[in-house]
C-alpha positions in Angstrom: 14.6 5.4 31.5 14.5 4.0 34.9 17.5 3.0 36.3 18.1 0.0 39.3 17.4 1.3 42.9 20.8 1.3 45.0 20.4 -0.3 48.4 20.6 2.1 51.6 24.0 0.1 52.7 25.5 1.3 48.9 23.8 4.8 49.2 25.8 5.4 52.8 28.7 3.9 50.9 28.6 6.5 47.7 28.0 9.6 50.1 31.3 8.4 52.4 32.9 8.2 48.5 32.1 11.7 47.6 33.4 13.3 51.1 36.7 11.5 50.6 37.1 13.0 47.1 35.9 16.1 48.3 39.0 16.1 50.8 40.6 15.4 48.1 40.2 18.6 46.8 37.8 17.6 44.1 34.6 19.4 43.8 31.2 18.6 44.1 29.8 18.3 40.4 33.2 15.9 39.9 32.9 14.2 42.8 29.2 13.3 42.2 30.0 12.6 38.3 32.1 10.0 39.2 30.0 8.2 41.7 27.6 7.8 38.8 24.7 10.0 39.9 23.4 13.3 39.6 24.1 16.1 41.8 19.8 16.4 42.4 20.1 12.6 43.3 23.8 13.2 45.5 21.5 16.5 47.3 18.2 13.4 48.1 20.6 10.7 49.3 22.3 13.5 51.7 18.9 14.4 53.1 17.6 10.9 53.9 21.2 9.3 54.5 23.2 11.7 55.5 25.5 11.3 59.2 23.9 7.5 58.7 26.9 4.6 58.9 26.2 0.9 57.7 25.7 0.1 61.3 22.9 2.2 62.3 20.7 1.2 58.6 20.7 -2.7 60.6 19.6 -1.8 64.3 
């Protein structure tokens, strides 16, 4: 089951989402639940995306 492809400007969005729940005191398999994605897909999107802000996916 193939599921839509989330935009590089969502996926910086989503990773920002799970670090404020993380400060939050929420763990990483909750945080990542509630974002919507898995925690192999979270682990990808860290990789490629990670340190990234909306800003620098533009220029």
């Amino acid at each position: 089951m193939a599921g839509t492809r989330d935009k590089p400007e969502d996926v910086v969005l989503k990773l920002r989402q799970v670090e404020v729940l993380q400060g939050q005191g929420m763990g990483i398999a909750g945080a990542v639940r509630q974002i919507g994605v898995s925690q192999q897909t979270y682990y990808r999107w860290r990789k490629q995306y990670g340190g990234m802000t909306r800003d620098q996916l533009n220029g």
